[in-house]
py3Dmol code that shows the C-alpha trace and the ligand (Angstrom):
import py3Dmol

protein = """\
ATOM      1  CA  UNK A   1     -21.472  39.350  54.977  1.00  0.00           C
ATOM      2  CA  UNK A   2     -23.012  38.229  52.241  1.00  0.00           C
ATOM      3  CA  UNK A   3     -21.361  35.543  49.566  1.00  0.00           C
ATOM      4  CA  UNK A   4     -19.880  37.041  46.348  1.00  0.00           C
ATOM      5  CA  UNK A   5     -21.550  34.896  43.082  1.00  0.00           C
ATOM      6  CA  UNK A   6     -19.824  35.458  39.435  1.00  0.00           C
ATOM      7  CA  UNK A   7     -22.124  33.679  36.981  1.00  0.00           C
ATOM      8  CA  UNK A   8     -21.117  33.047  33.512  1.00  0.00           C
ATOM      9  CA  UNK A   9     -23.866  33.475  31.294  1.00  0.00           C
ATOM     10  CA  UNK A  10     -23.032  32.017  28.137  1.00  0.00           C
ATOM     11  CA  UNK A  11     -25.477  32.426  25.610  1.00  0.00           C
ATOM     12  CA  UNK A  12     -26.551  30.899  22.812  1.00  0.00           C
ATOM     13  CA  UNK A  13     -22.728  30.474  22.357  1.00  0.00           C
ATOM     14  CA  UNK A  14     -20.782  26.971  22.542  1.00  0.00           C
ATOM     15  CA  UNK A  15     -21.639  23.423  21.264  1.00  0.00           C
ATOM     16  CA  UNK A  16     -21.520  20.798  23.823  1.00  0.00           C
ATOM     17  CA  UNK A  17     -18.082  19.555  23.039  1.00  0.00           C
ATOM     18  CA  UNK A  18     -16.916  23.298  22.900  1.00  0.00           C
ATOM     19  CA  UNK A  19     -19.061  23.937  26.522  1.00  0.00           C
ATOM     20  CA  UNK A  20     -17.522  20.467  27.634  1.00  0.00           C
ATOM     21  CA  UNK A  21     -14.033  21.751  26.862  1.00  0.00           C
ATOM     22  CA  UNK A  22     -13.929  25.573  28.236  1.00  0.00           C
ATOM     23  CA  UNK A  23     -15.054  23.940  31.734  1.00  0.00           C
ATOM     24  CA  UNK A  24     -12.260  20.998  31.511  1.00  0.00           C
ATOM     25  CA  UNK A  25     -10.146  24.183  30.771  1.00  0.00           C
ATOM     26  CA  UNK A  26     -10.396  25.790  34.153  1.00  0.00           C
ATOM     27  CA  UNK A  27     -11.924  23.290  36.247  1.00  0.00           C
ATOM     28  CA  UNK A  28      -9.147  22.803  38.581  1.00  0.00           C
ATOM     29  CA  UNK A  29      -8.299  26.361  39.129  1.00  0.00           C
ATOM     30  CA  UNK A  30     -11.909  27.749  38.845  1.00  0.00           C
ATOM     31  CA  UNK A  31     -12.611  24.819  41.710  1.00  0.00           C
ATOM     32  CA  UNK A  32     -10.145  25.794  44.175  1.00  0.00           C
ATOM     33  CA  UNK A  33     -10.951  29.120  44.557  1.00  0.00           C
ATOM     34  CA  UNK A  34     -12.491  30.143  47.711  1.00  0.00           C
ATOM     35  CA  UNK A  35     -15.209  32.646  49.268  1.00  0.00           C
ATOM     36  CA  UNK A  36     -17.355  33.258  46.030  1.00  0.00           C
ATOM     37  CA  UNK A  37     -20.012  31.275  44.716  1.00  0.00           C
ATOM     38  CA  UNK A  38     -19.274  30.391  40.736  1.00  0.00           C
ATOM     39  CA  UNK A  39     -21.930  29.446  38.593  1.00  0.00           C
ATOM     40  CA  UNK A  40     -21.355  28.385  35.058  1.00  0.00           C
ATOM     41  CA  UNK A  41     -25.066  28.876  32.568  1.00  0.00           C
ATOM     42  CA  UNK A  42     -24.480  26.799  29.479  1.00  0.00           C
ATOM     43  CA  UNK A  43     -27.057  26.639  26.850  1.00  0.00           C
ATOM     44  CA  UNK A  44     -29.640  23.735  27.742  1.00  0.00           C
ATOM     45  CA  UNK A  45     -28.571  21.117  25.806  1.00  0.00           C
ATOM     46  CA  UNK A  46     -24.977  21.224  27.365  1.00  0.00           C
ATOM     47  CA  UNK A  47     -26.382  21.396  30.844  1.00  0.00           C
ATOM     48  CA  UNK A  48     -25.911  17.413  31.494  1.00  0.00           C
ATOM     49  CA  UNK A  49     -22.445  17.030  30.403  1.00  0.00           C
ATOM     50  CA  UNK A  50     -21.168  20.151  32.128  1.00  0.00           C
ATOM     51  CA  UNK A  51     -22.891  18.757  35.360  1.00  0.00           C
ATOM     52  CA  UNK A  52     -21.010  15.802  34.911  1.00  0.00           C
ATOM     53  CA  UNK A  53     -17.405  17.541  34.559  1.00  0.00           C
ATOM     54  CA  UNK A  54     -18.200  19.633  37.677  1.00  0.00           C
ATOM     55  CA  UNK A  55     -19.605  16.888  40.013  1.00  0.00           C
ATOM     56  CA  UNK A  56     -18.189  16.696  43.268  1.00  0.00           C
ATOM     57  CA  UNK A  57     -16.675  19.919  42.865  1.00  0.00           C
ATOM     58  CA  UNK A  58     -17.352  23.551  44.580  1.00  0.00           C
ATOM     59  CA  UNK A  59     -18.950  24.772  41.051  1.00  0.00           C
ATOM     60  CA  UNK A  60     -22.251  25.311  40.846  1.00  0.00           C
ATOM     61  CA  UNK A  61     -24.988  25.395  37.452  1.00  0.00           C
ATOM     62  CA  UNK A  62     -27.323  27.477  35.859  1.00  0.00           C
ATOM     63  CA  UNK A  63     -29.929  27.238  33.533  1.00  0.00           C
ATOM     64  CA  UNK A  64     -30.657  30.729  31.093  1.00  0.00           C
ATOM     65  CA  UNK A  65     -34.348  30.133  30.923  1.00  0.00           C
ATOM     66  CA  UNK A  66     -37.302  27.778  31.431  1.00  0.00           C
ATOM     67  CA  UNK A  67     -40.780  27.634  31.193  1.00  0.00           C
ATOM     68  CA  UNK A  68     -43.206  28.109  33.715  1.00  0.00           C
ATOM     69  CA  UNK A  69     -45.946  25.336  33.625  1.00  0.00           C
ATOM     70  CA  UNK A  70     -44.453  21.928  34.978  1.00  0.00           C
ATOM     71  CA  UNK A  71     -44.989  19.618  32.052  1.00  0.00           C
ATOM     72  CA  UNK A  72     -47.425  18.967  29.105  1.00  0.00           C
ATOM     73  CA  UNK A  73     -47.898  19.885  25.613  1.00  0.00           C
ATOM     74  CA  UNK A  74     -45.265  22.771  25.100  1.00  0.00           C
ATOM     75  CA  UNK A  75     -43.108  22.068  22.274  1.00  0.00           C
ATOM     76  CA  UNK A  76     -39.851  23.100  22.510  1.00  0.00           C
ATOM     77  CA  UNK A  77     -39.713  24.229  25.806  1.00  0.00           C
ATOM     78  CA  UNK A  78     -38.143  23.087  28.866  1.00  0.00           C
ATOM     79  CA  UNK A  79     -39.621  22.546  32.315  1.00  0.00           C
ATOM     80  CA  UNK A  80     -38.987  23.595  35.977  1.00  0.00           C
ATOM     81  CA  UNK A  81     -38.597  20.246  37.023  1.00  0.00           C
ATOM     82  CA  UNK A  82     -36.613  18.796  34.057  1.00  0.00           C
ATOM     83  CA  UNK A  83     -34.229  21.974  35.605  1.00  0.00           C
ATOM     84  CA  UNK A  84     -34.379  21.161  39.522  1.00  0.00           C
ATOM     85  CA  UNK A  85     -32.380  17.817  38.647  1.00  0.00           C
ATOM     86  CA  UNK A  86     -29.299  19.447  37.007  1.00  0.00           C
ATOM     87  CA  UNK A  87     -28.755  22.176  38.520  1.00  0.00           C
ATOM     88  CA  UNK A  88     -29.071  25.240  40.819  1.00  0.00           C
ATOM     89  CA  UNK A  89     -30.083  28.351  39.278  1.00  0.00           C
ATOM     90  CA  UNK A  90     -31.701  29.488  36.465  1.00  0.00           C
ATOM     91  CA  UNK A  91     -31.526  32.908  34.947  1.00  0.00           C
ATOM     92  CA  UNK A  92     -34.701  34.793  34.777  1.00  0.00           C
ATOM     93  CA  UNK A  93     -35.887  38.057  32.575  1.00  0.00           C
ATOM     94  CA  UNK A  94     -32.753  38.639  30.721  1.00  0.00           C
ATOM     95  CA  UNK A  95     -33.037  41.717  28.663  1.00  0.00           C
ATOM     96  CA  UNK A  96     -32.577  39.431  25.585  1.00  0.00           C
ATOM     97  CA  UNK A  97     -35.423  37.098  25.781  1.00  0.00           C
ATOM     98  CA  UNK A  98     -37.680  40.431  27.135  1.00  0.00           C
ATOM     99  CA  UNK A  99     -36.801  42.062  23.461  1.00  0.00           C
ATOM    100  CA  UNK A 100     -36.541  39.202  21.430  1.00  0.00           C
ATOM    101  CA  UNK A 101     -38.823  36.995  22.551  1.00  0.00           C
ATOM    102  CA  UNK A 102     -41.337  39.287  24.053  1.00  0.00           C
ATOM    103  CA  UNK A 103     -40.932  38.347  27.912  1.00  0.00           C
ATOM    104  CA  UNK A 104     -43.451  40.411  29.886  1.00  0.00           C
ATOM    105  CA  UNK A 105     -43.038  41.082  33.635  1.00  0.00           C
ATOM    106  CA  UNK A 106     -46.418  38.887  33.942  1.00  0.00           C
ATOM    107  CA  UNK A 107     -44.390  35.848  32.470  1.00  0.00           C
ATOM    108  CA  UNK A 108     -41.552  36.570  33.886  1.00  0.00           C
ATOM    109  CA  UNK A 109     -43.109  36.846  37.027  1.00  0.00           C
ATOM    110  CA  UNK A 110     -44.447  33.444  36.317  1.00  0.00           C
ATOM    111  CA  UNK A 111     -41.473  31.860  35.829  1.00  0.00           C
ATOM    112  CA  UNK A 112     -39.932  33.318  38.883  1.00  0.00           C
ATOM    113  CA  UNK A 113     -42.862  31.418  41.067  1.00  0.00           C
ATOM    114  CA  UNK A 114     -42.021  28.202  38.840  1.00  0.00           C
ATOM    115  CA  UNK A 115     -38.285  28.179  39.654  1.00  0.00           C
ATOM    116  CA  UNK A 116     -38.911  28.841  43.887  1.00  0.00           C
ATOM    117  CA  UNK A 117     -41.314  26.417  43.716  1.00  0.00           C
ATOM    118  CA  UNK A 118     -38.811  23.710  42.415  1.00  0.00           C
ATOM    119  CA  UNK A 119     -36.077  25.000  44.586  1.00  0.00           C
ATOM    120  CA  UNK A 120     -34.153  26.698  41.784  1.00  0.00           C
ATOM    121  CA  UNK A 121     -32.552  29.883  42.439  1.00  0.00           C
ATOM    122  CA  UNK A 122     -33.471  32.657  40.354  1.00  0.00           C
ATOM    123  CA  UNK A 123     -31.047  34.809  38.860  1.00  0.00           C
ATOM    124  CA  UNK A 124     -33.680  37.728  37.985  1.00  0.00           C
ATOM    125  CA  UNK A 125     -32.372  40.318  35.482  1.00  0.00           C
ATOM    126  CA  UNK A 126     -33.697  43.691  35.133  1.00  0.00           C
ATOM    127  CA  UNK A 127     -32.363  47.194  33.273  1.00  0.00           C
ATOM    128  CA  UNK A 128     -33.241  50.203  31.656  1.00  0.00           C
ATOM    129  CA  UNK A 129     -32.729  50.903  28.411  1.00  0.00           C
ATOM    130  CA  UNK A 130     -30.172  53.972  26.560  1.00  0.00           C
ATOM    131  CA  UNK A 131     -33.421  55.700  25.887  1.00  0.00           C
ATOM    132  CA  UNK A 132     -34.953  55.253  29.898  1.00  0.00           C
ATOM    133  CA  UNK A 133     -31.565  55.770  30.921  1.00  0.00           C
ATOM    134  CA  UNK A 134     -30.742  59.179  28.767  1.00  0.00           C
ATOM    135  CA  UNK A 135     -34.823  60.558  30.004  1.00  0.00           C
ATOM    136  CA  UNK A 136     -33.620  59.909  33.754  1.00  0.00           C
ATOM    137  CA  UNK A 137     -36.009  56.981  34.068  1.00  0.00           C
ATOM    138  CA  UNK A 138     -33.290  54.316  35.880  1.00  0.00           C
ATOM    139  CA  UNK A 139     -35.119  54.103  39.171  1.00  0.00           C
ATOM    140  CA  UNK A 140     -38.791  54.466  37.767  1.00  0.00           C
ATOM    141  CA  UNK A 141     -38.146  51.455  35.287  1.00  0.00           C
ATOM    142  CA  UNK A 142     -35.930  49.110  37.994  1.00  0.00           C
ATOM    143  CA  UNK A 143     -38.863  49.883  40.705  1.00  0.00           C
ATOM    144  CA  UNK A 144     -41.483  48.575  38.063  1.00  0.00           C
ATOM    145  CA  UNK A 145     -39.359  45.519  36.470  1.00  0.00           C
ATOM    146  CA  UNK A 146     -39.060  44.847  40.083  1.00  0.00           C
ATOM    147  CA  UNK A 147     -42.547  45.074  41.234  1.00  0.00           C
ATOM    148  CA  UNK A 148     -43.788  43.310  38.351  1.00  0.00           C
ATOM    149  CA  UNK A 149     -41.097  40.193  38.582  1.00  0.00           C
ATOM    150  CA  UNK A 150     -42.046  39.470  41.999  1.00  0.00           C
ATOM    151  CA  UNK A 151     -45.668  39.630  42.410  1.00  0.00           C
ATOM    152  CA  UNK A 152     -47.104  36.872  44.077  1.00  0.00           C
ATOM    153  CA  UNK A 153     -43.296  35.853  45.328  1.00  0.00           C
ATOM    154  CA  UNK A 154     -43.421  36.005  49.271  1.00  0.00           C
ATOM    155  CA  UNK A 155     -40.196  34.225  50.236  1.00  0.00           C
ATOM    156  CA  UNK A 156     -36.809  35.114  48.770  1.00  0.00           C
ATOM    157  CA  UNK A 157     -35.749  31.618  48.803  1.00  0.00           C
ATOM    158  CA  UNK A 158     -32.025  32.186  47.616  1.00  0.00           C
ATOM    159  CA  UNK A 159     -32.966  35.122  44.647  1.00  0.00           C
ATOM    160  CA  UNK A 160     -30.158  36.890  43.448  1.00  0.00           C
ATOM    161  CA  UNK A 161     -31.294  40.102  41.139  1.00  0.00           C
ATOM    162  CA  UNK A 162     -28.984  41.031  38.372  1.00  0.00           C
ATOM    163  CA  UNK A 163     -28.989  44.919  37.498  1.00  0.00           C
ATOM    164  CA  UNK A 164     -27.709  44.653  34.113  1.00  0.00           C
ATOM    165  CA  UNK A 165     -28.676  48.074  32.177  1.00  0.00           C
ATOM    166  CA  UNK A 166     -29.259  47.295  28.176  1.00  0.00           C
ATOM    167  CA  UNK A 167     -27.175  49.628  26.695  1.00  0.00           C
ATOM    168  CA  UNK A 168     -24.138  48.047  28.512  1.00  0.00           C
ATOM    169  CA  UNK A 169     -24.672  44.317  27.235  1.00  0.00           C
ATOM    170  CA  UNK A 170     -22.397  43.183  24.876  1.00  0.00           C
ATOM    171  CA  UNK A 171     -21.486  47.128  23.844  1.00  0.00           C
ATOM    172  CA  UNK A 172     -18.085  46.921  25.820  1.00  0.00           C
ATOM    173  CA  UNK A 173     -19.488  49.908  27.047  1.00  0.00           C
ATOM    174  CA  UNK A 174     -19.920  49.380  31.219  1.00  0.00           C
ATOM    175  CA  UNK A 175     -21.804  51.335  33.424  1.00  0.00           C
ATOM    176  CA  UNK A 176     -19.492  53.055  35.857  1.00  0.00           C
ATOM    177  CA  UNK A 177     -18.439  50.987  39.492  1.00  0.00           C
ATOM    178  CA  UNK A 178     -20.122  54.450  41.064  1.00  0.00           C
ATOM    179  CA  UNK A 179     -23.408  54.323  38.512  1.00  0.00           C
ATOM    180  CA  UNK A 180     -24.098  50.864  39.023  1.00  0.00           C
ATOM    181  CA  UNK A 181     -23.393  50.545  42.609  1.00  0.00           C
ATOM    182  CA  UNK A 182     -26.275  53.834  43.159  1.00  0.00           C
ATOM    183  CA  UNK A 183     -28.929  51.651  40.878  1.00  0.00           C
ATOM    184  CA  UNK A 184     -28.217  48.526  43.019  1.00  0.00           C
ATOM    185  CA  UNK A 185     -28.433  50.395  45.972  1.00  0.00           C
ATOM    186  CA  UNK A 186     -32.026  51.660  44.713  1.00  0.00           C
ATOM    187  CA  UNK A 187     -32.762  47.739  44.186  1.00  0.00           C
ATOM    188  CA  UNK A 188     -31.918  47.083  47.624  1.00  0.00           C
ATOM    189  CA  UNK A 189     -33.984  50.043  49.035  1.00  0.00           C
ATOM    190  CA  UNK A 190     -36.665  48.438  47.256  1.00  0.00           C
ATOM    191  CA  UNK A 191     -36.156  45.387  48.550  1.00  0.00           C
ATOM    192  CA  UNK A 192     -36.887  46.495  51.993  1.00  0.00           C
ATOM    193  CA  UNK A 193     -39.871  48.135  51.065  1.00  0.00           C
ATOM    194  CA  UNK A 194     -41.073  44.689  49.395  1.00  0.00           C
ATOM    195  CA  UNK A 195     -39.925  42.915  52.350  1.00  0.00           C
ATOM    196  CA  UNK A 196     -37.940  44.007  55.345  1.00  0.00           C
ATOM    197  CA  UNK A 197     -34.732  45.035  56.351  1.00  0.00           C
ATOM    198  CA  UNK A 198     -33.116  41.977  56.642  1.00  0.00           C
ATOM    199  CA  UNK A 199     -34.025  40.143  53.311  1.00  0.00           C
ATOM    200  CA  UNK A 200     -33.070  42.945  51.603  1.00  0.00           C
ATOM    201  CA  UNK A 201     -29.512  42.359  53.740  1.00  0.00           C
ATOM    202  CA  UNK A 202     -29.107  39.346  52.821  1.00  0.00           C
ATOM    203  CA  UNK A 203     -29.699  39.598  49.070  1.00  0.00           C
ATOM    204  CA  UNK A 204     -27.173  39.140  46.375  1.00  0.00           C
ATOM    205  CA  UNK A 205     -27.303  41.649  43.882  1.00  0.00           C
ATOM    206  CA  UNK A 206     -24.987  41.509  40.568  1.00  0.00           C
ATOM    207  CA  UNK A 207     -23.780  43.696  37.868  1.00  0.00           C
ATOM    208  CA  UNK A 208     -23.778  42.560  34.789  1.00  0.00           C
ATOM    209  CA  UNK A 209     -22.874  44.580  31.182  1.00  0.00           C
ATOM    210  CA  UNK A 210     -19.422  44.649  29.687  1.00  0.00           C
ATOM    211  CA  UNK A 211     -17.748  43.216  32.972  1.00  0.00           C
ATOM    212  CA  UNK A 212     -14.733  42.048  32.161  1.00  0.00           C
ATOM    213  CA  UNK A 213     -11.003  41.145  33.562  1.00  0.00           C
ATOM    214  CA  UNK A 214     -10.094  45.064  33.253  1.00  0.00           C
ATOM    215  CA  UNK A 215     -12.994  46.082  35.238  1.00  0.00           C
ATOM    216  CA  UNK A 216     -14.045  43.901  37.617  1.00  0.00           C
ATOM    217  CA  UNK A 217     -12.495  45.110  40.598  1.00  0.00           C
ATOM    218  CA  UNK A 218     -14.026  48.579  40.083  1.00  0.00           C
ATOM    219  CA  UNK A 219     -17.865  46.762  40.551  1.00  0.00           C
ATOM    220  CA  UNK A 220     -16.974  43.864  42.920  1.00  0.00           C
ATOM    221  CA  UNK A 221     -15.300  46.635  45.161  1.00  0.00           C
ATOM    222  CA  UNK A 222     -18.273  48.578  45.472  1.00  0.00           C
ATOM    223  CA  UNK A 223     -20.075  47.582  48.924  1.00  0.00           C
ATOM    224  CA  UNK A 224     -24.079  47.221  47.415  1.00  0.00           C
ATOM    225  CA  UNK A 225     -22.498  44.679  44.770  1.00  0.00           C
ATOM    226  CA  UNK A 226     -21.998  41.545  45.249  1.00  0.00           C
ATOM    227  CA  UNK A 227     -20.434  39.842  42.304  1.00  0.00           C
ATOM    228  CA  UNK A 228     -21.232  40.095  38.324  1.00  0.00           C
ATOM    229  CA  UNK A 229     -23.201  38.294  35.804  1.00  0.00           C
ATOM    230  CA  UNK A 230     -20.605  37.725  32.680  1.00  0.00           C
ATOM    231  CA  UNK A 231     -21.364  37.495  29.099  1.00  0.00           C
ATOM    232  CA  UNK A 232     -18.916  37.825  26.539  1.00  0.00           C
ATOM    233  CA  UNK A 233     -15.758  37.318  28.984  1.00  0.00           C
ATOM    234  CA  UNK A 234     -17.303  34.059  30.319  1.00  0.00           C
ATOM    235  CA  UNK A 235     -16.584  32.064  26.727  1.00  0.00           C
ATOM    236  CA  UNK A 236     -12.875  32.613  27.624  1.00  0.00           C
ATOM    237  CA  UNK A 237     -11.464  30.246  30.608  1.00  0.00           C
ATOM    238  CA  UNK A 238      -8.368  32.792  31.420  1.00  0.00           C
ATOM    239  CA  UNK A 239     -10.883  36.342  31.426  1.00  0.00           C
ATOM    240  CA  UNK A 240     -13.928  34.478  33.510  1.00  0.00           C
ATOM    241  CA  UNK A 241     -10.807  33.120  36.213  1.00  0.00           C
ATOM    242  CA  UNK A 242      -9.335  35.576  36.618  1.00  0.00           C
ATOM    243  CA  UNK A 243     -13.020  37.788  37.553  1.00  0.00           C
ATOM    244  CA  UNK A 244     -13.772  35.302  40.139  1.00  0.00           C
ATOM    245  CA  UNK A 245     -10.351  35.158  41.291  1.00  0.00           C
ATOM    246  CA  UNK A 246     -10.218  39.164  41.853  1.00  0.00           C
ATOM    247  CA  UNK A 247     -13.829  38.735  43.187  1.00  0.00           C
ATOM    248  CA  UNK A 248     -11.863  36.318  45.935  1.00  0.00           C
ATOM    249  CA  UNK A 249      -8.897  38.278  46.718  1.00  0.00           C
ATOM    250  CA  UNK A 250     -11.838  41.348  47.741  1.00  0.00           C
ATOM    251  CA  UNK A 251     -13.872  39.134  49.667  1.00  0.00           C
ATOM    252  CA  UNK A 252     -10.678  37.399  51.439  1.00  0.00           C
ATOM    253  CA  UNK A 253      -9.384  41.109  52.354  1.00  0.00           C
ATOM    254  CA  UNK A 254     -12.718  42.390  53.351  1.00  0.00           C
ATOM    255  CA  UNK A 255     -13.328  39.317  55.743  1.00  0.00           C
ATOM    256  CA  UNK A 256      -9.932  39.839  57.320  1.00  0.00           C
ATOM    257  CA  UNK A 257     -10.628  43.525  57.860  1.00  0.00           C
ATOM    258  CA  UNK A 258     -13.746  42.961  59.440  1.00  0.00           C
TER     259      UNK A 258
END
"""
ligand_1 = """\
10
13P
P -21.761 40.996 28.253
O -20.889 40.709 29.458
O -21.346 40.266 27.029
O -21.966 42.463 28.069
O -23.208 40.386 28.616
C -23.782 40.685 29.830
C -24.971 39.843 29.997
O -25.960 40.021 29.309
C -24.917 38.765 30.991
O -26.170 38.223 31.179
"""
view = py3Dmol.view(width=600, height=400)
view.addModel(protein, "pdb")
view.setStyle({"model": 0}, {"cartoon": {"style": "trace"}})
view.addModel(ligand_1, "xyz")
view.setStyle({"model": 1}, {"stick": {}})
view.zoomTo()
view.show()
């Protein structure tokens, strides 16, 4: 069975004292809960101190972008390796730097190969559009994001995709439990055309768009997802705890029943 994972991704949102004091906030609680994985993505700069407040503890870190070449003369930008030392996964093609910052499945895919090769996980984002979505394109544009992301990528390594469709970030307007668990089902499929049976088995593949405390039991209960990557509900301590905490009580019941 694979391991639930809620991610927070937090934006360009929080100063460090502000990042500093929504993990203090929830810590404790966020610590103790059991059978998902919880991964916090603060903006860069906050990265250090929140790794500090968490040490020790069952909370795990994310990065929401790098850049692919190891070191050198690229102002501004921050490496793989600088990465690997603070933390454990790093968040890869989100529709936000593909439209405002031009991210193309080529760089993408390069950054992908930079992360595994450092022994970060990647959490790799792809979506559709309203537009793709509305002309029926879903599976054409997933199956594409997906080939072109992970070119060249031959093992796995700890991945976790992220379907998170465009027109449901940061719209409060989610996908449906039913829509998104078809499209991640499609991912998987694809998967185990890309690879094999089992690695697509043992994949963790999120939701992500809109998910919030209201709604998400109705993705996390659907059985091809396996957790959610949160925006907008991750800035507050009470909406993100209490996702992970429903994420728990689903796992825990599942796990008994099997
Ligand atoms: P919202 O949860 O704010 O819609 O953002 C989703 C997202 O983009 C997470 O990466």
């Amino acid at each position: 069975m694979r391991l639930p994972l809620i991610a927070g991704n937090r934006k360009m949102n929080t100063t460090v004292r502000e990042a500093v004091a929504l993990v203090s906030e929830m810590r404790l609680e966020l610590d103790a809960i059991a059978n998902v994985d919880k991964v916090i993505c603060p903006p860069f700069i906050s990265l250090a101190a929140v790794g500090e407040l968490i040490k020790g503890s069952s909370i795990k870190l994310g990065a929401q972008n790098l850049y692919f070449a190891e070191k050198g003369a690229y102002t501004g930008e921050i490496s793989p390796l600088m990465l690997a030392d603070l933390c454990q996964f790093v968040i890869i093609g989100h529709s936000e730097r593909r439209q405002y910052f031009n991210e193309t499945g080529e760089i993408i895919n390069k950054k992908a190969q930079a992360a595994l090769r450092v022994g970060l996980k990647p959490i790799l984002c792809i979506g559709e559009s309203l537009k793709e979505n509305e002309a029926g394109k879903t599976a054409e544009v997933v199956t594409e994001q997906m080939r072109s992301s992970l070119a060249r990528v031959n093992e796995l390594d700890g991945l976790v995709i992220a379907y998170e469709p465009v027109w449901a970030i940061g719209t409060g307007r989610a996908a449906t439990g039913q829509q998104a668990n078809e499209t991640i089902g499609l991912i998987r499929h694809n998967i185990t055309k890309l690879y094999d049976k089992e690695i697509a088995q043992d994949l963790r593949i999120l939701y992500g768009g809109s998910v919030t405390a209201a709604n998400a039991t109705e993705f996390i209960s659907q059985p091809e997802i396996d957790g959610a990557l949160v925006g907008g509900a991750s800035l507050k301590a009470e909406e993100f705890l209490s996702i992970v905490k429903q994420t728990s009580a689903i796992r825990t019941h599942l796990s008994e029943e099997s």
